[in-house]
N, C-alpha and C positions, 0 to 999 in steps of 0.2 A: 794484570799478570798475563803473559803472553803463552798460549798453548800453541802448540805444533801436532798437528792431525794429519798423520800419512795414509795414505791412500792407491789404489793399483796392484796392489800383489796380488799373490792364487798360486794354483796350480798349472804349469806350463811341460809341453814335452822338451826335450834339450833340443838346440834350438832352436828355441821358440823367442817370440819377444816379452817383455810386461814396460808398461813404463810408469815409474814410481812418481806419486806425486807429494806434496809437503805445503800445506798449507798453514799457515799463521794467524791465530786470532787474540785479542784483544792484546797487543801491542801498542806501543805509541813509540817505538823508538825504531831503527833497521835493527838489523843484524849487519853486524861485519862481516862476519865468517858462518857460512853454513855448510852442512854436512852429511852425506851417508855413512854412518856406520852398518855394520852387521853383525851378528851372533847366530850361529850353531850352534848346536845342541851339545855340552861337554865341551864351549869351545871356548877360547878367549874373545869380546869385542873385537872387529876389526874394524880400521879405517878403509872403507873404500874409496872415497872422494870427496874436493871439497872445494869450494867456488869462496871467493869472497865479492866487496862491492866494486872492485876493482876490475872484476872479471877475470883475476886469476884462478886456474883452476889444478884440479892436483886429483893426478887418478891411480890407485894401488896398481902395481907392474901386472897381477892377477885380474885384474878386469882392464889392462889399456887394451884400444882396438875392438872394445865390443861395448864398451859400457861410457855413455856421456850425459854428463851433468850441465842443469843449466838452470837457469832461473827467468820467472815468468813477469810477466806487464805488472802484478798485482806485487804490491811490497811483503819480502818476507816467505816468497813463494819460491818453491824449488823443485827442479824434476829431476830425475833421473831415468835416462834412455839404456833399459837392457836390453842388448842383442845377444843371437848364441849363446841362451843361458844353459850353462851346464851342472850335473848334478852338484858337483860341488859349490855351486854358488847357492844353493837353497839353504834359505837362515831366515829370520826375523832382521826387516831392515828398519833401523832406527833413523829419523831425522832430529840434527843437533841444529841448533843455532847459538851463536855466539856473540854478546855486545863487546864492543873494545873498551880499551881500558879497565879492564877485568872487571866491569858493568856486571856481569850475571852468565849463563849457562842455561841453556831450553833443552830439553830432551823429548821426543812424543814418544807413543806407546809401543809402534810399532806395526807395521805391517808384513805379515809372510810371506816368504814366496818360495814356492817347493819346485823341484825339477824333477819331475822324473816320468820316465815312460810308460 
């Protein structure tokens, strides 16, 4: 069964940098499609961005220009680069992965990242 354990958040002044990391274990298959979500407090999930093995990638109009996703040497691994974080971006950021062919859905627990001065 494949877990995904995010890594990188904290406390930053706005901004500032953090860069999110997304690690995968006990897999034996890729991911198609993986993912940052995020959540606020009282808020809905949001999609912030999302790379698949294609290297297409897809970034909310609210984080284009600061914020790049990308994926690492290791299978299954995923970063995300925040620049100019601003108070509004401080949430609980989730790593998704995705098999194709409606294979399954990975969700990790979550890492925080707060903004503020």
């Amino acid at each position: 069964q494949a877990r995904l354990v995010e890594s990188g958040g904290g406390l930053v002044q706005p901004g500032g940098s953090l860069r999110l990391s997304c690690v995968t274990s006990g897999s034996t298959f890729t991911f198609y499609k993986m993912a940052w979500y995020r959540q606020a407090p009282g808020k809905r999930r949001e999609l912030v961005a999302t790379i698949t093995t294609e290297n297409t990638t897809y970034l909310a109009d609210s984080v284009k220009g600061r914020f790049t996703i990308s994926t690492g040497n290791h299978e299954n691994t995923m970063y995300l680069q925040m620049n100019n974080l601003q108070p509004e971006d401080t949430a609980l950021y989730l790593c998704f992965g995705e098999r194709q062919f409606g294979l399954g859905e990975y969700w990790g627990q979550g890492t925080q990242v707060t903004v503020s001065s």
